[in-house]
MIDOSE-1310 file (N, C-alpha, C; in nm, 2 decimals, decimal comma, always signed):
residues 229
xxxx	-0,39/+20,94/+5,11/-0,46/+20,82/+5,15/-0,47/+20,71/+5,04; -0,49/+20,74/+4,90/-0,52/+20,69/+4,79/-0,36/+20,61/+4,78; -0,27/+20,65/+4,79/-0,19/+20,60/+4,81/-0,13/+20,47/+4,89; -0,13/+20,49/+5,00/-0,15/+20,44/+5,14/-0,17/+20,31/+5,07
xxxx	-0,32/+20,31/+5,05/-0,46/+20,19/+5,01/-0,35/+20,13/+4,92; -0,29/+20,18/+4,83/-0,25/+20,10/+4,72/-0,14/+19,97/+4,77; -0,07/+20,09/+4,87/+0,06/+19,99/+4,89/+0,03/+19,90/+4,97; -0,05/+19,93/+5,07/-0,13/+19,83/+5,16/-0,19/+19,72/+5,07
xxxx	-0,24/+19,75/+4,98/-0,35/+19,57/+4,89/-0,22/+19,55/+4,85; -0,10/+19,59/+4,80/+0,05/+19,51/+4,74/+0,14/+19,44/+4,84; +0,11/+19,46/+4,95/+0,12/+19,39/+5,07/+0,09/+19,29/+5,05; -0,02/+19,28/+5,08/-0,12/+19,20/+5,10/-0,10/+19,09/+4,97
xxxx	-0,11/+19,13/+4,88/-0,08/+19,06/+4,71/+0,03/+18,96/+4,73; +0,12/+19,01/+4,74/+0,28/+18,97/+4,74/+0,26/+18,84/+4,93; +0,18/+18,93/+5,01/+0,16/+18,76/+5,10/+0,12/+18,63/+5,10; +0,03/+18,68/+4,97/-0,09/+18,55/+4,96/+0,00/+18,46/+4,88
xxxx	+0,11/+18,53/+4,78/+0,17/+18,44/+4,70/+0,26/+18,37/+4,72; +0,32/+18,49/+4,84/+0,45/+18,41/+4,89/+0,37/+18,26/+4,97; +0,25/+18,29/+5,05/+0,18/+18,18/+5,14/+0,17/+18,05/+5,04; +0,10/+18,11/+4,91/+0,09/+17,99/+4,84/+0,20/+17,92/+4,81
xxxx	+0,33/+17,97/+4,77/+0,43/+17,89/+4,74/+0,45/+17,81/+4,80; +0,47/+17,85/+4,97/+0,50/+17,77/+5,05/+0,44/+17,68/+5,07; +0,29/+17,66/+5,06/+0,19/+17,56/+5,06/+0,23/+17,43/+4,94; +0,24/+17,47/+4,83/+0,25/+17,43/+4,71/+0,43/+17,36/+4,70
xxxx	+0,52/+17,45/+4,81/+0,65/+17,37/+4,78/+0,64/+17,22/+4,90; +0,53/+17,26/+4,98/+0,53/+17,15/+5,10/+0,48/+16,98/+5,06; +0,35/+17,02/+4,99/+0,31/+16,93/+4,89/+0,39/+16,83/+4,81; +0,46/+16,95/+4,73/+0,56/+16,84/+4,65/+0,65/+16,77/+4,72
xxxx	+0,71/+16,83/+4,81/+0,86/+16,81/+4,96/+0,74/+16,69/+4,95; +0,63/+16,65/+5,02/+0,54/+16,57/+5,13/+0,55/+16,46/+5,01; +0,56/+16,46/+4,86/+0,53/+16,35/+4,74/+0,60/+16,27/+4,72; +0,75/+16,34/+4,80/+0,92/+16,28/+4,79/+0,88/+16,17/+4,84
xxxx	+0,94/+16,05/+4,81/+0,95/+15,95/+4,89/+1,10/+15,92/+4,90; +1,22/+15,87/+4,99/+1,31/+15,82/+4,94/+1,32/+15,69/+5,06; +1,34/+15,64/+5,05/+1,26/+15,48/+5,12/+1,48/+15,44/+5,10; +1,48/+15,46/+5,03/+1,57/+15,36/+4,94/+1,73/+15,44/+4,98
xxxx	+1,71/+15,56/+4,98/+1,80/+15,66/+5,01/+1,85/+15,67/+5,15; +1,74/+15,67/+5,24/+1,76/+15,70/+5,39/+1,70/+15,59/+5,47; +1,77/+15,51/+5,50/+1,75/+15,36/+5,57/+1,85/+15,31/+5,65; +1,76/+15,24/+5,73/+1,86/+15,21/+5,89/+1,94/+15,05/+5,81
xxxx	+2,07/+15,09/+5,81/+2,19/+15,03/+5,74/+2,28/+14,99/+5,86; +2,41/+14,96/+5,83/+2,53/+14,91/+5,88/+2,61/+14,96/+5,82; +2,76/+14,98/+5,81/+2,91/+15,00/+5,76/+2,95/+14,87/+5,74; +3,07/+14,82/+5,70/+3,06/+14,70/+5,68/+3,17/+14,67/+5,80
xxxx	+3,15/+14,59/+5,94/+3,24/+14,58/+6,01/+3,20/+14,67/+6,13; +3,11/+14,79/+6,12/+3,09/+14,87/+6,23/+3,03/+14,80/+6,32; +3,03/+14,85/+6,45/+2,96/+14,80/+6,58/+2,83/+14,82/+6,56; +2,76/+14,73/+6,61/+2,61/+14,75/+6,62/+2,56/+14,74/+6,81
xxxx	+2,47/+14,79/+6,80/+2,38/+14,73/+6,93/+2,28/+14,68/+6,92; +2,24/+14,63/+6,86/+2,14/+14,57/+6,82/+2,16/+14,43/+6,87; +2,30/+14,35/+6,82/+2,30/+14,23/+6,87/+2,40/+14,23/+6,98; +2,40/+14,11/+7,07/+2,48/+14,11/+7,17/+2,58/+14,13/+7,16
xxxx	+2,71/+14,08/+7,05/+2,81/+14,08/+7,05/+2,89/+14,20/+6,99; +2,79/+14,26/+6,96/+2,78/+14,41/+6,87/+2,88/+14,38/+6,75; +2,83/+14,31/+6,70/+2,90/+14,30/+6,60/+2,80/+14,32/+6,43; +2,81/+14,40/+6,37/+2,71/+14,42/+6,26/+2,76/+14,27/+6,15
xxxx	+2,86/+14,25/+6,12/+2,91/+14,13/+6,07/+2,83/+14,02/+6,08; +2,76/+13,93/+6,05/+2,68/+13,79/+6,08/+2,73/+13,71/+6,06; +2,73/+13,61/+6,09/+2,83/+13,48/+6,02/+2,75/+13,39/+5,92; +2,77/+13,35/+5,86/+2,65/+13,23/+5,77/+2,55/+13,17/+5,90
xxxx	+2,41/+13,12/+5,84/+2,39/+13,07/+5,94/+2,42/+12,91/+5,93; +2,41/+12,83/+6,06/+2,44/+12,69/+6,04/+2,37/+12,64/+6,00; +2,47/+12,55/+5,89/+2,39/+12,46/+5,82/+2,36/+12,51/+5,64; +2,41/+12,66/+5,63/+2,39/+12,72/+5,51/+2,53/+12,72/+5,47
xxxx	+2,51/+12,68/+5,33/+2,65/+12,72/+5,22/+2,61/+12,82/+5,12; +2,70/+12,92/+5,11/+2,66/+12,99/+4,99/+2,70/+12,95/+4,84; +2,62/+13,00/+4,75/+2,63/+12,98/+4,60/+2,75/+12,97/+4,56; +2,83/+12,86/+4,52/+2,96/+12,85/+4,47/+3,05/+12,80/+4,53
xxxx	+3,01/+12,77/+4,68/+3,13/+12,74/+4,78/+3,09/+12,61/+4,84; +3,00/+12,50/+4,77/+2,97/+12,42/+4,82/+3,11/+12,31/+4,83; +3,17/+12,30/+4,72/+3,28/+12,22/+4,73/+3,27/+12,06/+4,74; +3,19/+12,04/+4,71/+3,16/+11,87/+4,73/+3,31/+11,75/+4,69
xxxx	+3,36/+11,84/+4,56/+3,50/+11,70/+4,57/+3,60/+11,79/+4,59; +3,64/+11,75/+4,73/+3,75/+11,78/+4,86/+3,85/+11,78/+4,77; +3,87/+11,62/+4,68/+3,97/+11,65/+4,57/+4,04/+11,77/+4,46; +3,97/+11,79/+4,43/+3,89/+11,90/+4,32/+3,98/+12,05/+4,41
xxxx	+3,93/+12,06/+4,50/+3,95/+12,21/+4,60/+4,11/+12,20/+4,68; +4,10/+12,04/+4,68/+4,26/+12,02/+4,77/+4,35/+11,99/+4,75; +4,35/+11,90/+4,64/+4,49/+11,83/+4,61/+4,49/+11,75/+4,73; +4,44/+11,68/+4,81/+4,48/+11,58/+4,89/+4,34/+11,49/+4,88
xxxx	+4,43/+11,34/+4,98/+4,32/+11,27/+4,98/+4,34/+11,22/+5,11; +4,25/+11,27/+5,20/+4,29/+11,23/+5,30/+4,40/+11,38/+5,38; +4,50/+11,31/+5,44/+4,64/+11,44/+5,47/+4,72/+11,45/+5,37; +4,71/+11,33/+5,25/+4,81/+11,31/+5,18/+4,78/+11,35/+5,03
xxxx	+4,90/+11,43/+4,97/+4,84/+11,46/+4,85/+4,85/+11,36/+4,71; +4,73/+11,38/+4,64/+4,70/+11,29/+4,52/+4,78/+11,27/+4,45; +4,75/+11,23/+4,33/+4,89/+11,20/+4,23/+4,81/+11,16/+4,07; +4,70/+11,21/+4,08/+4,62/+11,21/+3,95/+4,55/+11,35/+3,96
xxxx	+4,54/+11,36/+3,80/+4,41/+11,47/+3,71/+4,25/+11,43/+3,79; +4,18/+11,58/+3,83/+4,02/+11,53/+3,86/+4,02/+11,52/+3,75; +3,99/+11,56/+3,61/+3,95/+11,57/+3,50/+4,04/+11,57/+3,37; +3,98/+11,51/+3,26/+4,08/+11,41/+3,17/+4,18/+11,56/+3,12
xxxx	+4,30/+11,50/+3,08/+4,41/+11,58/+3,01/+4,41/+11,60/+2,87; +4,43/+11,73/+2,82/+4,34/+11,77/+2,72/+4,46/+11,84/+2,66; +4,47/+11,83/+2,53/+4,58/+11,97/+2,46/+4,53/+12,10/+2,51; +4,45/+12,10/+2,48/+4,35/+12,28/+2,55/+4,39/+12,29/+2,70
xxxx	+4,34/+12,17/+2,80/+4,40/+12,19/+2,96/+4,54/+12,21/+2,96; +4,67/+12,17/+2,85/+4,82/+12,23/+2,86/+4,81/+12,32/+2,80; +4,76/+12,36/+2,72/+4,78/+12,52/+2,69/+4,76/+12,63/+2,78; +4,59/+12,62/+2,86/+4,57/+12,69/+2,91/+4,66/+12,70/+3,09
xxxx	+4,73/+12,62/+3,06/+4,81/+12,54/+3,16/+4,92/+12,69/+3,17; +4,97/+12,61/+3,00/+5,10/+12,71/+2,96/+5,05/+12,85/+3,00; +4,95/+12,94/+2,96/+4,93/+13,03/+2,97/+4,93/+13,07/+3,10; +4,84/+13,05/+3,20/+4,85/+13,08/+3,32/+4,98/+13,06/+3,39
xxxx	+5,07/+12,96/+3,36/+5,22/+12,89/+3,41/+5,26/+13,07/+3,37; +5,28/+13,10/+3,24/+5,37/+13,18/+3,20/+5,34/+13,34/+3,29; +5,21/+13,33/+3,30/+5,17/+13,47/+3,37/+5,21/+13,46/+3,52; +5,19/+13,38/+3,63/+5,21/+13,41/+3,72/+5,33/+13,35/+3,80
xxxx	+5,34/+13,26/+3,70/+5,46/+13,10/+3,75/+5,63/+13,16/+3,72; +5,64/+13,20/+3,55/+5,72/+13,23/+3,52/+5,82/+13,31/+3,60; +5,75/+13,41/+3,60/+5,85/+13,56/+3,68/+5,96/+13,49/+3,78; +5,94/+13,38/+3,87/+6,01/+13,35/+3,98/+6,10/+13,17/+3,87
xxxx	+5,99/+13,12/+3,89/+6,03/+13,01/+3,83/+6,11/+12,99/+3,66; +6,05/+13,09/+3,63/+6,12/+13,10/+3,48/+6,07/+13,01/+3,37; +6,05/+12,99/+3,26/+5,98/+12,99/+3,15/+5,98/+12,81/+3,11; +6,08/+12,80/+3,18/+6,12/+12,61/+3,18/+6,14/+12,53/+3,35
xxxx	+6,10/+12,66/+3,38/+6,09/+12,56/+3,57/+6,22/+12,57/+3,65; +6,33/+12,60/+3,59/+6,45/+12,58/+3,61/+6,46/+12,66/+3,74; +6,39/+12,77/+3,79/+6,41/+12,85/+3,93/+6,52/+12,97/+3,88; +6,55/+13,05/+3,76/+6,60/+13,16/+3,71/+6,56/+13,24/+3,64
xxxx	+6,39/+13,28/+3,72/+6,33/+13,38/+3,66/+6,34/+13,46/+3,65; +6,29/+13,60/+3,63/+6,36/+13,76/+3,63/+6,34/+13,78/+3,77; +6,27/+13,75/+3,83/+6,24/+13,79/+3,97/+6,38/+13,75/+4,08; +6,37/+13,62/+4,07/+6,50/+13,57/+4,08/+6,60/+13,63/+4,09
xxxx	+6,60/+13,67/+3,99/+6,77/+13,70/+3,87/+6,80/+13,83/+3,92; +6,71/+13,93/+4,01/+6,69/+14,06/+4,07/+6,68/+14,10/+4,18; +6,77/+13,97/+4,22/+6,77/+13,95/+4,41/+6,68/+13,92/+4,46; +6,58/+13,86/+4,43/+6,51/+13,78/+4,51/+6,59/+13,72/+4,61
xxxx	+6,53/+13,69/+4,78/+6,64/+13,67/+4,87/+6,65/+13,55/+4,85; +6,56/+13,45/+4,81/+6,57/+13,27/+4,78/+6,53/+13,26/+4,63; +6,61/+13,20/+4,59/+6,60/+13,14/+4,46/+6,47/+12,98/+4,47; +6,38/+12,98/+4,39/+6,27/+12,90/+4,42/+6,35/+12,75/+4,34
xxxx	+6,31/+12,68/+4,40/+6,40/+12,53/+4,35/+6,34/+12,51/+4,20; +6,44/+12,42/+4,14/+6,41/+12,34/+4,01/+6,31/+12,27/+4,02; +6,19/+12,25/+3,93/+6,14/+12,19/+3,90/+6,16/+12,03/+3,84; +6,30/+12,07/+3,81/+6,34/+11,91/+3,73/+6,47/+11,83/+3,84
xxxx	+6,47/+11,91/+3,96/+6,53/+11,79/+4,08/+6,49/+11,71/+4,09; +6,55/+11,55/+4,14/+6,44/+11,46/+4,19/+6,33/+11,48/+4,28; +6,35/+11,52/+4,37/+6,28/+11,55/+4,48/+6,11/+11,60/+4,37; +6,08/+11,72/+4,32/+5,98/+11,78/+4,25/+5,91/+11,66/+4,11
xxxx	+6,05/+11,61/+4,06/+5,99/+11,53/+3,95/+5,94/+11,40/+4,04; +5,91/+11,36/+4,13/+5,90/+11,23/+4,23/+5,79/+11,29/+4,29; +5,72/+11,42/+4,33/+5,62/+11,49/+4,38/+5,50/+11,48/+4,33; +5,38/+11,43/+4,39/+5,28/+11,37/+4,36/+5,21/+11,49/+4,27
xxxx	+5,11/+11,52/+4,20/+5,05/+11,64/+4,15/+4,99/+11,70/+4,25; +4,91/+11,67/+4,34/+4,86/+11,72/+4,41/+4,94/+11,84/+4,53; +5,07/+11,78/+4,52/+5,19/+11,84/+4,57/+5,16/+11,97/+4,51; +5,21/+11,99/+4,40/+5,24/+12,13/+4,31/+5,05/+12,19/+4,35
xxxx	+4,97/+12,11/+4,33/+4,85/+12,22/+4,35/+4,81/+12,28/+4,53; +4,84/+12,20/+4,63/+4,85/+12,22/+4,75/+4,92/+12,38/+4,77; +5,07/+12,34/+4,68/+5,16/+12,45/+4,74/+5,09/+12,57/+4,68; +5,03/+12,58/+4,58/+4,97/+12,70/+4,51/+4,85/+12,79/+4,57
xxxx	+4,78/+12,67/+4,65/+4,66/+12,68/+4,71/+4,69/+12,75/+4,83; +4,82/+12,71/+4,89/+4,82/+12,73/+5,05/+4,96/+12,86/+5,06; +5,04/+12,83/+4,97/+5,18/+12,90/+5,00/+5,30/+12,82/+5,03; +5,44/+12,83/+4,97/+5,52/+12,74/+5,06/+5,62/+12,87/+5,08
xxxx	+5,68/+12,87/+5,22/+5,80/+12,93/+5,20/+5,80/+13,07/+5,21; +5,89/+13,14/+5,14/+5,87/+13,30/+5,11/+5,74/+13,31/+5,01; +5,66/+13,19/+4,96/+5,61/+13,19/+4,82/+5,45/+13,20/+4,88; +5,38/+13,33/+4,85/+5,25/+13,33/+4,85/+5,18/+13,24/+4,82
xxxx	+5,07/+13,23/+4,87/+4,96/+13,14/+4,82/+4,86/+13,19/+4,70; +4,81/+13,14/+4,60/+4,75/+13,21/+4,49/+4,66/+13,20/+4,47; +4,55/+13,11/+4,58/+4,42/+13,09/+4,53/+4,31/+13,16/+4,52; +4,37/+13,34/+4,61/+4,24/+13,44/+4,53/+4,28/+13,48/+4,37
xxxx	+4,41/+13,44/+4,27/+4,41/+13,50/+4,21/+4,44/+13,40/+4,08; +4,44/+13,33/+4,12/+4,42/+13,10/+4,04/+4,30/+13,07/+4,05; +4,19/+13,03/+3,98/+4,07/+12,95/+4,04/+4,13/+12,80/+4,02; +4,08/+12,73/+4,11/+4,07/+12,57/+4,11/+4,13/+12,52/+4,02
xxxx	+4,04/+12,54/+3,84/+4,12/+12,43/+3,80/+4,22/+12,52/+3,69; +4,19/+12,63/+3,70/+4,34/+12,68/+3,63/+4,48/+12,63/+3,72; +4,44/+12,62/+3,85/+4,57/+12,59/+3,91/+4,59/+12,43/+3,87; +4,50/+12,33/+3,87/+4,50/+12,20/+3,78/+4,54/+12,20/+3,63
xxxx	+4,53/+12,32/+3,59/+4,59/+12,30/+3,46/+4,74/+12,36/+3,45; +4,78/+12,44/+3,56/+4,92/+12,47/+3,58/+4,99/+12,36/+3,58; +4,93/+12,27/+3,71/+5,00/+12,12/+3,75/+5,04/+12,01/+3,65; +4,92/+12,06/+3,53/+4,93/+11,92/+3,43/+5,07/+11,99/+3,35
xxxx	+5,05/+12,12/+3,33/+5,15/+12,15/+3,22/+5,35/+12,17/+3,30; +5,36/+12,19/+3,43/+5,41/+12,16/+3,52/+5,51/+12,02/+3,47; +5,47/+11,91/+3,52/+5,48/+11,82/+3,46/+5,50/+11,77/+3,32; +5,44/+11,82/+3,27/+5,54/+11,86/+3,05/+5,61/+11,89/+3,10
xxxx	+5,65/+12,01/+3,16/+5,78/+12,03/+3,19/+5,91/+11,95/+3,24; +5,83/+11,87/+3,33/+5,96/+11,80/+3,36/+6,01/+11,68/+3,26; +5,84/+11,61/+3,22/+5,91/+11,50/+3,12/+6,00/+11,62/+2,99; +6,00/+11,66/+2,95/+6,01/+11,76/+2,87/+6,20/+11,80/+2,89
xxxx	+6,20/+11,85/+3,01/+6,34/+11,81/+3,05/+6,44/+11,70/+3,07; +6,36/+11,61/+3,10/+6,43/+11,47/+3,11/+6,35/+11,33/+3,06; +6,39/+11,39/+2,92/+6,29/+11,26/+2,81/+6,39/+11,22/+2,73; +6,40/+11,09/+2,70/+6,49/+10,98/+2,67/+6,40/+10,99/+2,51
xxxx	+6,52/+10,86/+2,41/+6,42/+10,87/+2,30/+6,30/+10,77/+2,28; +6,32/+10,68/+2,42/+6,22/+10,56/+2,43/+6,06/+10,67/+2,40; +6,07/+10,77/+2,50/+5,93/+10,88/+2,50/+5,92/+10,95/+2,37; +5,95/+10,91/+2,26/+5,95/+10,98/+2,15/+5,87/+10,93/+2,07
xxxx	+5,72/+10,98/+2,03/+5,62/+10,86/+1,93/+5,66/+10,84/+1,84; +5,65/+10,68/+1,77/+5,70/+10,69/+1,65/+5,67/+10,73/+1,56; +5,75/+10,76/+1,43/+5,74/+10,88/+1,30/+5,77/+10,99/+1,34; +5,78/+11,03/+1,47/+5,86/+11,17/+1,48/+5,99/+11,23/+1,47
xxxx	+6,00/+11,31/+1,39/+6,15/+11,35/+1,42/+6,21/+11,45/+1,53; +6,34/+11,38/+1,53/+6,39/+11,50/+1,66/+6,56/+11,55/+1,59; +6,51/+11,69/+1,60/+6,44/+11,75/+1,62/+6,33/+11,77/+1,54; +6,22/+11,80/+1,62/+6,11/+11,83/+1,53/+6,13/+11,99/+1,42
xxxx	+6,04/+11,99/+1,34/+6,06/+12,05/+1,22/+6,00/+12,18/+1,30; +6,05/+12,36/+1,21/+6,02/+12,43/+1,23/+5,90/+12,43/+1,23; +5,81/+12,53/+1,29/+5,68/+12,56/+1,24/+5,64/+12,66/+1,08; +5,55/+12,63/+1,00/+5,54/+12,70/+0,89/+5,44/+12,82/+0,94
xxxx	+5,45/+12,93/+0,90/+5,41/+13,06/+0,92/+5,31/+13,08/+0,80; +5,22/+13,12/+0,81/+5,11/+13,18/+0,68/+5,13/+13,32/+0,67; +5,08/+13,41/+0,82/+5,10/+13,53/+0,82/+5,23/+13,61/+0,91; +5,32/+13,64/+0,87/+5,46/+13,69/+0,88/+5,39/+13,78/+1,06
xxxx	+5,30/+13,87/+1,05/+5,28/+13,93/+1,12/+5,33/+14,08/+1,11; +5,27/+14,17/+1,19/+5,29/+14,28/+1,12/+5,42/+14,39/+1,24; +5,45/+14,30/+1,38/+5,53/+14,34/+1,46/+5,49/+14,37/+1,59; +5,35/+14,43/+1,54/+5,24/+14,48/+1,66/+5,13/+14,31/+1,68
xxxx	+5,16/+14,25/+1,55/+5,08/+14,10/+1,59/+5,19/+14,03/+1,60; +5,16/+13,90/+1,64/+5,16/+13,73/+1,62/+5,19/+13,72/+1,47; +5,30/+13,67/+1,43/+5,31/+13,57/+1,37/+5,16/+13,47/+1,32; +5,12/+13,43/+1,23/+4,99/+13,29/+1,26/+5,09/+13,18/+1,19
xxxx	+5,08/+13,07/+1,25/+5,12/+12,96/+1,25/+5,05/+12,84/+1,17; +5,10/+12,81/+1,09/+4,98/+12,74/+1,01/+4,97/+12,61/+1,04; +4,85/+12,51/+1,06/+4,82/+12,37/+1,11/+4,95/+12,29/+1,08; +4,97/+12,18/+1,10/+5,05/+12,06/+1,00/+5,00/+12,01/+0,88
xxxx	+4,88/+12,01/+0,89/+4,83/+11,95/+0,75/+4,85/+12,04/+0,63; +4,81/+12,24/+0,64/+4,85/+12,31/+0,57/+4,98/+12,35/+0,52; +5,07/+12,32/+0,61/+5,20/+12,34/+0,58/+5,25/+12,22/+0,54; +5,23/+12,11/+0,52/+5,21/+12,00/+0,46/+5,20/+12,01/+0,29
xxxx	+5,06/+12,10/+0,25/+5,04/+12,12/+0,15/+5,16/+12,23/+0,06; +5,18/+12,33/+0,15/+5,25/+12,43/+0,13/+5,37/+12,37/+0,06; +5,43/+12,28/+0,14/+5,57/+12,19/+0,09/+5,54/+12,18/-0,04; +5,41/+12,10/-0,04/+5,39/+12,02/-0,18/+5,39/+12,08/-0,31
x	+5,33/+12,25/-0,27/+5,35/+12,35/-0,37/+5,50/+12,32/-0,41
């Protein structure tokens, strides 16, 4: 019997504790909040019923622009004025606006167009099925600026449009540098400022470069000095 009793109250011991746990894990479970985790949401594009058209998608509402897309100079965004495209810079021409010009030209322009506009880029040169025209035909050198930023904006031809991967005025600084290019191809010596020589003089180098760098290039005034050494 003494026995019995024992294992009976270890019963009993071992319920109350298991009961408490349970009590004690519900508590904490009840403390959870997740608000943020489990919420009546959308997919992006999935059907809803909620609205009539079941469409979870919204449109702006009327009359709202969002942050960045206001667009106020039509110029600026289009290259045109009117149906017709422009034939001036929105903003003044800068050594920095051709370089950055050059840069962007070289990254995305080159491959097809090639490094001087000529239309014998590698892409080109690799069977491409249309060779993309010269830059220095009449037709392109007689082409308003807004021409060359239109076509970039929109696409011509087999030739994609670039404006998710161009902002605005990088593609304005393609156009200006564009244009170097062509006076650049067909420059007389009337366009030559005076004191310059032609050809113009190599550049002077400071640091040789180590193979993995650039070359540095040193100002004209320094290598000016350099001579004088």
């Amino acid at each position: 019997m003494a026995d019995l009793q024992k294992l009976a109250n270890g019963k009993l011991h071992v319920g109350t504790v298991s009961s408490c746990a349970v009590l004690l894990l519900l508590t904490f479970t009840l403390a959870c909040r997740i608000d943020m985790h489990v919420q009546p949401r959308q997919n992006p594009l999935s059907r809803s019923d909620f609205y009539s058209d079941q469409r979870s998608a919204r449109p702006p509402v009327e009359g709202t622009v969002a942050r960045g897309q206001l667009h106020e100079d039509a110029y600026f965004y289009t290259g045109k004025i009117g149906n017709n495209p422009g034939d001036f810079m929105p903003f003044p021409l800068t050594k920095a606006v051709l370089d950055r010009g050059r840069e962007r030209f070289n990254i995305f322009c080159a491959p097809c167009h090639s490094r001087l506009g000529d239309g014998n880029g590698f892409v080109a040169s690799r069977g491409f099925p249309r060779r993309p025209p010269s830059y220095h035909i009449e037709r392109l050198r007689k082409a308003p600026l807004g021409y060359f930023f239109d076509v970039m904006t929109e696409g011509f031809g087999v030739m994609p449009d670039y404006a998710s991967q161009i902002p605005p005025e990088d593609r304005w600084d393609i156009v200006a540098y564009v244009r170097a290019l062509q006076l650049s191809q067909n420059a007389t010596m009337a366009d030559v400022p005076a004191g310059q020589k032609i050809p113009s003089e190599p550049p002077k180098f400071g640091d040789p470069g180590t193979g993995a760098s650039l070359p540095a290039v040193l100002p004209e005034s320094n290598s000016k000095a350099e001579e004088a050494k």
